[in-house]
N, C-alpha and C positions, 0 to 999 in steps of 0.2 A: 670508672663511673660511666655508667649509659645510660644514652640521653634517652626520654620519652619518644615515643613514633609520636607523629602528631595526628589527630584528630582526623583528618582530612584521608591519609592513609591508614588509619584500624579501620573505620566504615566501608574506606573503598574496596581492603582486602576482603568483609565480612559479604561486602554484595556480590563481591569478584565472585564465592564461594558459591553465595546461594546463585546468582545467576548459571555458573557453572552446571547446577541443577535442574535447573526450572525455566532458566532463559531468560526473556523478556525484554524490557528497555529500561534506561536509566531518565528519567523525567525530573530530577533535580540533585543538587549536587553542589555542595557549600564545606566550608569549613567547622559544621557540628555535625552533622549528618548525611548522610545520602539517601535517598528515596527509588527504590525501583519496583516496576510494574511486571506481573504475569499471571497468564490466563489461566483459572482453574476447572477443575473435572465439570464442572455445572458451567461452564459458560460465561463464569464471573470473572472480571478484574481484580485481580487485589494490590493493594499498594503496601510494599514492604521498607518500612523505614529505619534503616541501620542509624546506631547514637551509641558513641565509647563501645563498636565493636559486637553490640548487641542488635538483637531484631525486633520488631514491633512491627505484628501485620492489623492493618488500618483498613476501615473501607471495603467491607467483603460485604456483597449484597444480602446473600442466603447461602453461604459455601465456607463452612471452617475446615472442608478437605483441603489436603495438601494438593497441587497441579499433579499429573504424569508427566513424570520426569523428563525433561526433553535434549536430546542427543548436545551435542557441547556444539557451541559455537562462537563464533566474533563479538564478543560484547561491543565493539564501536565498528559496526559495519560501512558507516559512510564518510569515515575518514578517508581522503582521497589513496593515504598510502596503504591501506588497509584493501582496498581493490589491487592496487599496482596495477605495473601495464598502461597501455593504452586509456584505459579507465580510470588512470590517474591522472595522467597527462592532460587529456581533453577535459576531466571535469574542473581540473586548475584554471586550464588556462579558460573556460567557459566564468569561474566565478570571478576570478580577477578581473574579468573586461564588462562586468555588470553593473549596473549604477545600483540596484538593491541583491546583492550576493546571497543568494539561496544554495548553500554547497549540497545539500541533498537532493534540487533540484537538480542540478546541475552532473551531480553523479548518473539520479535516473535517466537522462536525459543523454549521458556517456553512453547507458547500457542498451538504449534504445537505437543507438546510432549503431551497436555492432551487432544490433539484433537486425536490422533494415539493411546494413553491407552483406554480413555473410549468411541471412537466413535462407538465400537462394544457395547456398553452397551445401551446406551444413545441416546433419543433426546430431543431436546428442545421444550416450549410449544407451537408452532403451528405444531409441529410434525417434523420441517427440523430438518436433521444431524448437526451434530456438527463439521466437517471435513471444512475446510475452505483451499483457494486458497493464501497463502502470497508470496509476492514478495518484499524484501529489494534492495533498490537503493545502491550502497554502490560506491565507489573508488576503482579503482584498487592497491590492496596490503591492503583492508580495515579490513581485521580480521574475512573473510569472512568462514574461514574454520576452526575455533575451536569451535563456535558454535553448529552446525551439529553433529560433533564427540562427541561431551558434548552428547546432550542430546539421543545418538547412545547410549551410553555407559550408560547411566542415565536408557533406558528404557530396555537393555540387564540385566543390573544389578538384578531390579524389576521383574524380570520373563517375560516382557514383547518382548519375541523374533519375531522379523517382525515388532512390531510398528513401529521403523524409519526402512527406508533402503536407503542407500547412493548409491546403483547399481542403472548403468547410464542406463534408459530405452530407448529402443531403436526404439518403435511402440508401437503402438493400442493394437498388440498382447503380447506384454512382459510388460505394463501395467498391462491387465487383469489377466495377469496367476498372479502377483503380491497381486491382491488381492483375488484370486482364494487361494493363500497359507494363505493369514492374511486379511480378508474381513475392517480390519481397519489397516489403514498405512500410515507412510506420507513418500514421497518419497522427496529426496534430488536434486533438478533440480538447477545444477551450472551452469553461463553462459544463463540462462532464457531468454535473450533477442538475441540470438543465435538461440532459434530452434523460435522464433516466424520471426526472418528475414529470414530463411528458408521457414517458411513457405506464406511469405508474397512476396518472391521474382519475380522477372519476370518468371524464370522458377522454379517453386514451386518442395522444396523438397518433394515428399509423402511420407517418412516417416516421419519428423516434424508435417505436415502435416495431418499423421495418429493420433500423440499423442493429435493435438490440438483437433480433432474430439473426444477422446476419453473424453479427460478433461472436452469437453462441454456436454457429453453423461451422463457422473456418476455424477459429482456434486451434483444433487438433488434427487438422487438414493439411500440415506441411510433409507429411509422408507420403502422400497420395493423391491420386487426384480429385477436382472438387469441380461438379458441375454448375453448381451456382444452381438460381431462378431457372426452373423452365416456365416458359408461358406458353400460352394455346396456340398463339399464333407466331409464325417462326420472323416477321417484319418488325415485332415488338422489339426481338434481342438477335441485334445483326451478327453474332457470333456464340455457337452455340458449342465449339468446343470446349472439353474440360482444360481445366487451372491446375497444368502440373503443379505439386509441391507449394501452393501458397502459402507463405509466410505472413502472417498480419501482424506486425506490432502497433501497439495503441499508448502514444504519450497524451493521459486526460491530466486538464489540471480544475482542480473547483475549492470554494470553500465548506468545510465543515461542515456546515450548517445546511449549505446547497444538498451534499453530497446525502446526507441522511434521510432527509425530506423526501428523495426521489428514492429509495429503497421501501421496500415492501417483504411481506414475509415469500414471495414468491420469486424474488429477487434471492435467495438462499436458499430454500428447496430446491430451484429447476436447476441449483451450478453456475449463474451467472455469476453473482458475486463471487464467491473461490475460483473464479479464473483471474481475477484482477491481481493486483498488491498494492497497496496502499502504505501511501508513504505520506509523514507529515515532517514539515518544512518548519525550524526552528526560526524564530526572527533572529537579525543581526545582532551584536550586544550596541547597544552605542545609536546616537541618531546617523540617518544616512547623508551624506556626504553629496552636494551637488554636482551632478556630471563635467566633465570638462569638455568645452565645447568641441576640441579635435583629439580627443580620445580615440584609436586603433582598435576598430573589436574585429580587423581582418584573421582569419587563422593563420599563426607563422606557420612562416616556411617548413619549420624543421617539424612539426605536427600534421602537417601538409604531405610530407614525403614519407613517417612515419605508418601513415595511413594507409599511405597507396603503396609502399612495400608490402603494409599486412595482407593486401588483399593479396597482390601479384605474389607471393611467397605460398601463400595457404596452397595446403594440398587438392591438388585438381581432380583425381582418383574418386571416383563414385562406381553406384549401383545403377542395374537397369532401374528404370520409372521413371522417379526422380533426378537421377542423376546426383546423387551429393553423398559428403564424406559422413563416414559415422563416427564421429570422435566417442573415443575408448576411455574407462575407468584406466587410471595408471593398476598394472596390477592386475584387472579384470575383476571376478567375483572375491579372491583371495588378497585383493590389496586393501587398504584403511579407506579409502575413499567412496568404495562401493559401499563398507561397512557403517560409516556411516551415514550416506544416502538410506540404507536400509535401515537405519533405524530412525531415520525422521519417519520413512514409509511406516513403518510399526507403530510409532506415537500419533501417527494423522488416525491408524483405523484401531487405536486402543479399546477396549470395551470399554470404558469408565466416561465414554464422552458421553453427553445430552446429544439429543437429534438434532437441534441446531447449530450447535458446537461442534459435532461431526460433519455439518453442510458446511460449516465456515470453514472447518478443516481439509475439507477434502482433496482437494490440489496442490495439498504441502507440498509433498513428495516431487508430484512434475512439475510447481511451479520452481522448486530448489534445482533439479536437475539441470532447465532449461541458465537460469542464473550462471547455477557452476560453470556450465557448458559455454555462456559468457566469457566469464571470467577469464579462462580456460586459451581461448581464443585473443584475448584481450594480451594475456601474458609470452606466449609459443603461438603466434598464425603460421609459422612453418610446419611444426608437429605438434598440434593443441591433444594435452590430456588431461582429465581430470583430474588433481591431487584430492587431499584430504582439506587441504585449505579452501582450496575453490569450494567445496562443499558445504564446510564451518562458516563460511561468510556470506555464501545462500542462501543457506536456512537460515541465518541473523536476519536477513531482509523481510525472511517469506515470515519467521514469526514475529518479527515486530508486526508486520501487517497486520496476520491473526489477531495479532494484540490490541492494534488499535481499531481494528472494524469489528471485532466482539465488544469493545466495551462502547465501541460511537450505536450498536443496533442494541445493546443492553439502554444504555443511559435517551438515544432520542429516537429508534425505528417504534411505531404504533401500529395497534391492528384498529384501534378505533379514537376517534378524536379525543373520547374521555379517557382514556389511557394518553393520548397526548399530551393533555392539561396536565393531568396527574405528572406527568414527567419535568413539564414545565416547571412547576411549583419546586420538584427538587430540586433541577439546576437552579433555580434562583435562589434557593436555598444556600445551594451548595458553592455559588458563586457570593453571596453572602457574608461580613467580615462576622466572625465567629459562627456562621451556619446559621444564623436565626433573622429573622424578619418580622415587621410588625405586616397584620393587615393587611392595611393602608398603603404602603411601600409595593407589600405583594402583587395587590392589583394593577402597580402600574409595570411591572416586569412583561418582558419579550416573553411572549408564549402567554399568556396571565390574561395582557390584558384586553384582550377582544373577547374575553369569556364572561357572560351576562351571569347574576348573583347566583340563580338557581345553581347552574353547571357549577362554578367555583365554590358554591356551599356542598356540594356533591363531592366534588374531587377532596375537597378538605377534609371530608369526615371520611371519606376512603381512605385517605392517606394515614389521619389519626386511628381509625379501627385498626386499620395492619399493622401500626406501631413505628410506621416509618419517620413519623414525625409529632411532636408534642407541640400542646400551646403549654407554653409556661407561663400562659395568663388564668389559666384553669377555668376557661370561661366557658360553660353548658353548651353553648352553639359557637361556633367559630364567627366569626367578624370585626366590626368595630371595636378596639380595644383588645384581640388578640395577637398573640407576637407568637410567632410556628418558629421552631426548632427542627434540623435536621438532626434526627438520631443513626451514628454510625453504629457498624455493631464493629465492635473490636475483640480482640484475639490475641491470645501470645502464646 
């Protein structure tokens, strides 16, 4: 006699399957079902809900095409063992010494640490830095500021003085001199979604404004050299030589909400956003647990010494310019690892994408490299090389990101305030128990209600014309005594 599989494992093998395909992330996950997310040919999110082994796709904007198939990777990227290495080690012992435990914080926050040690040594094999742009979504009060200090104190320890700095930069010019002292560093940008609504605003702050140029300027500046600002007069900037090989890593952290608001359609045309990744921070299960007042968040010893072997072991062996190693595909062109690097590369420039899906795509490829090339370093600092794995666990990070900043500029980015409202209305909708709302209730939602009758009788019958949403009060004009329904379009 054979026993039933249980419920729990037919769904997970059937997502295991499609994700295999298509990729994505898994956003919920119980004992009738499993739910997972990925981005389609048009730009859209879609939500795929496995039930006894079957699929039900839910929630597709205006896209019943299938995605481009996307190269195979890590279904759980940010499990500490799932990095290994070094990456493991420091993001553990990082979440354990937390009073609010963020383990995906805490990971990016690992990789940041060995992007800011050896991006003065190192690059990866198509020659880009290893310095990478992260940005964690988190909650406010989400455990956003023990992180940072970890691995502050992680790389001070190690001899490694200037790889992190927490000083709040304040311009273009107090960037550079930044790396003018430590040519590799990652700086700590709290509130991230603050200096990009500055810089996005009606009357644009120029100094946000100054740093965003700057961030778009060095990025791909760790191969070469980088002159920075010239000014007219040589008293302004008392060192005018170029910045061998800068490395900049950027650990930002904001909420959701922050983070959308400060985006713009030109924030995805000119490249800035596809240099980032974006990473969103699951809460703890359970409430949190008061600190203990003589609680140790010192880094041990043996993490301590772990570190500073990696550095002092890494290959010293460079090129003229820069001076630094090229770490290699295992294999070269004919090994599994380049092959599939090259075929994230192939899915980032598919024809099938939309133009803003292809801006959002656009750095798959180098921001997967630079990752691997992490990783890589993270597992061998004596002879780091790229497997297949470092590659498949990569690209896990770089497309969840895709994932989740195509559907945050689908669902809250606007090109004009009545397009805002209009969106408002959905999430309220959609935040909604059964999707529907009276009215009355409407008005008083986030986004809703600073919107005077006219505007909200506007966006209501826009919403109703396109079919996005019903009154199932069947009422001639929308208002008083109507209840609006969100209409999914569904698919099987």
């Amino acid at each position: 006699m054979t026993t039933a599989q249980p419920k729990t494992e037919i769904n997970r093998e059937a997502a295991l399957a499609w994700h295999q395909r298509f990729g994505g992330r898994f956003v919920e996950e119980n004992g009738e079902y499993s739910v997972l997310e990925y981005v389609t040919t048009l730009g859209n999110v879609l939500s795929v809900r496995f039930k006894d082994g079957k699929s039900i796709a839910i929630k597709a904007a205006n896209d019943n095409l299938p995605s481009v198939p996307a190269p195979t990777m890590h279904p759980e990227p940010f499990r500490p063992d799932a990095a290994g290495g070094l990456l493991c080690d420091m993001s553990k012992w990082i979440t354990s010494t937390a009073i609010i435990a963020s383990p995906e914080l805490s990971l990016v926050s690992s990789i940041a640490l060995i992007a800011g040690l050896f991006g003065k040594k190192c690059l990866g094999p198509t020659s880009a830095g290893i310095n990478v742009y992260l940005t964690t979504l988190l909650a406010t009060a989400g455990g956003k500021g023990h992180p940072p200090k970890a691995i502050r104190g992680l790389a001070d320890a190690v001899g490694g003085i200037g790889a992190v700095t927490n000083g709040d930069p304040t311009s273009y010019a107090a960037i550079e001199r930044m790396l003018r002292k430590n040519t590799s560093t990652v700086i700590v940008m709290d509130e991230f979604g603050i200096t990009l609504q500055d810089v996005n605003a009606k009357h644009r702050n120029s100094v946000a404004a100054s740093i965003r140029k700057f961030l778009l300027a060095v990025y791909d500046q760790a191969n070469s050299s980088f002159d920075g600002r010239i000014y007219a007069s040589s008293d302004t900037k008392k060192d005018d030589g170029p910045i061998q090989g800068p490395a900049l890593t950027v650990l930002g952290m904001t909420t959701g909400d922050t983070l959308y608001q400060g985006l713009s359609e030109a924030s995805i045309s000119d490249g800035f956003l596809n240099r980032f990744l974006f990473i969103t921070a699951t809460a703890p299960a359970g409430p949190p647990s008061p600190p203990r007042l003589h609680r140790d968040a010192k880094p041990p010893t043996a993490l301590i010494e772990a570190l500073r072997c990696a550095v002092t072991v890494f290959p010293k062996a460079g090129f003229a310019g820069t001076g630094k190693v090229t770490i290699p595909f295992d294999g070269g062109e004919e090994g599994d690892a380049y092959k599939r690097w090259a075929e994230v590369f192939m899915w980032q420039h598919h024809a099938a994408w939309s133009e803003v899906q292809r801006n959002i795509n656009g750095r798959a490829a180098e921001n997967t490299i630079r990752l691997a090339t992490i990783r890589a370093i993270s597992r061998e600092p004596a002879a780091p090389s790229l497997n297949v794995d470092d590659v498949g666990w990569a690209w896990a990070i770089v497309h969840q990101s895709i994932l989740l900043i195509t559907e945050g500029v689908s669902r809250h980015m606007s090109a004009s305030p009545a397009e805002a409202l209009r969106k408002a209305i959905i999430e309220a909708l959609r935040a909604a128990p059964g999707e529907t709302l009276a009215f009355a209730h409407l008005m008083q939602r986030k986004g809703v209600s600073g919107a005077d009758m006219r505007e909200l009788e506007g966006a209501l019958h826009w919403l109703l014309e396109s079919g996005e949403i019903t009154d199932i009060a069947s009422r001639a004009k929308p208002g008083r005594g109507s209840k609006f329904r969100l209409n999914p379009v569904v698919t099987t």
